[in-house]
C-alpha positions, 0 to 999 in steps of 0.5 A: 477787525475780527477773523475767522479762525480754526485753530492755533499751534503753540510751538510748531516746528514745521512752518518756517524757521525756529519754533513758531506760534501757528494759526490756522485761518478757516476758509478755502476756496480750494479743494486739494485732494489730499487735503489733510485739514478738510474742516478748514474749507468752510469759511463760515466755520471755527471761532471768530477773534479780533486782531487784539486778540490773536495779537495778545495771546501771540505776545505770551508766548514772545519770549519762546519766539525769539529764534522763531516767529508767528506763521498764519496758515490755514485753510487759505489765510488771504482769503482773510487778507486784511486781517493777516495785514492788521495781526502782522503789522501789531506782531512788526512793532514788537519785532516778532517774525511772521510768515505766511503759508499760502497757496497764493490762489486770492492773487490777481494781478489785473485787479488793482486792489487785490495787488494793492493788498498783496503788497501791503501785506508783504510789507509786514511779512519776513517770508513766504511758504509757497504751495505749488500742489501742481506745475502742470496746469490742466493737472492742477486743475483736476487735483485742486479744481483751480488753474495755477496760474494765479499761484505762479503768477504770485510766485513772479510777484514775490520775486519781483518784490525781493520776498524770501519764499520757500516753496513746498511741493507735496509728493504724490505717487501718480500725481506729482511724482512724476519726472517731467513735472518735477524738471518743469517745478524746477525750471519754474523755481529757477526764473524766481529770485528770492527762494531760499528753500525747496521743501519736499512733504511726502502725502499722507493720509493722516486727515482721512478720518476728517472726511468720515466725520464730516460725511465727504469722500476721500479719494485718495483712498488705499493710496500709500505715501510715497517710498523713502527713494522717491522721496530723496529723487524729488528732493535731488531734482528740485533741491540741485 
């Protein structure tokens, strides 16, 4: 089986616990407005590897992963579901870690193979990174172009199946910095079982140039990341 992939993260810090190996899967449906990593959308884009590959080239960094893991990431990674399924259940045999960073848009519950695929792939996966970009769904809609009603919904299913998550929300001045959505993310994050942490990612725009080059508008222009008090405000309410 091959994949598409964008790029890979020898030793990243930021996408799970310890030090991780991170691959970036081409391909995503949605197109989140502060989306650092626009040149991932394209499904047909990055470089095309087979699951032995990707496997061997993790494996030569196994000896710095002991205290960490393998994250696949993307772009949306289960847009490439099975492959994610194949890489982790190789990774699972030589007891390496894995994580999945995904908005779980590609779940759907009245599809019988798309929960069948889900479920196989959590049986190979130790934790969750979930993205909800927005708790307010006509919100979400103009901040993704997509309902989150699958992403909440895969969320219940995660916790129905006892998944460690973590849930990472982007702070957004004007878009998700906003108290009653922040006391409804909370609420929701409250029915869910398995949530080990809540992360707060201020908005940047460090992909900007991304946008330029490849000849898209960024909207969010002249907007700024949000202060160090908003910060600490999200993270209290969503963390308490």
């Amino acid at each position: 089986m091959t994949g598409k992939i964008h790029s890979f993260e020898s030793f990243g810090t930021v996408d799970g616990p310890g030090t991780r190996f991170v691959i970036f899967l081409q391909g995503c449906p949605m197109r989140c407005k502060y989306c650092h990593n626009p040149d991932t959308w394209n499904l047909n884009g990055g470089r095309e590897y087979s699951v032995q590959e990707v496997a061997q080239t993790v494996l030569k960094y196994k000896s710095y992963l002991s205290r960490g893991g393998v994250t696949v990431s993307g772009g949306e990674p289960l847009l490439q579901i099975e492959f994610v399924t194949e890489l982790f259940t190789i990774l699972k045999q030589h007891n390496i870690h894995t994580a999945i960073d995904t908005s779980g848009i590609t779940f759907d519950r009245t599809d019988k193979k798309s929960v069948s695929q889900h479920k196989k792939l959590l049986e190979v996966t130790d934790l969750v990174l979930l993205d909800i970009k927005h708790i307010d769904d006509k919100e979400h809609k103009l901040l993704t172009g997509f309902s989150n009603r699958r992403i909440l919904d895969f969320a219940r299913f995660l916790s129905e199946n006892g998944k460690s998550v973590w849930i990472r929300h982007v702070l957004v001045d004007g878009i998700t910095d906003n108290e009653e959505y922040l006391i409804q993310l909370k609420d929701f994050i409250n029915t869910l079982k398995c949530v080990q942490t809540v992360e707060v990612l201020p908005y940047h725009d460090m992909g900007k140039n991304k946008y330029k080059q490849l000849g898209l508008k960024y909207v969010l222009g002249g907007l700024k990341p949000p202060s160090a008090e908003r910060i600490a405000n999200a993270r209290k309410i969503l963390t308490r």
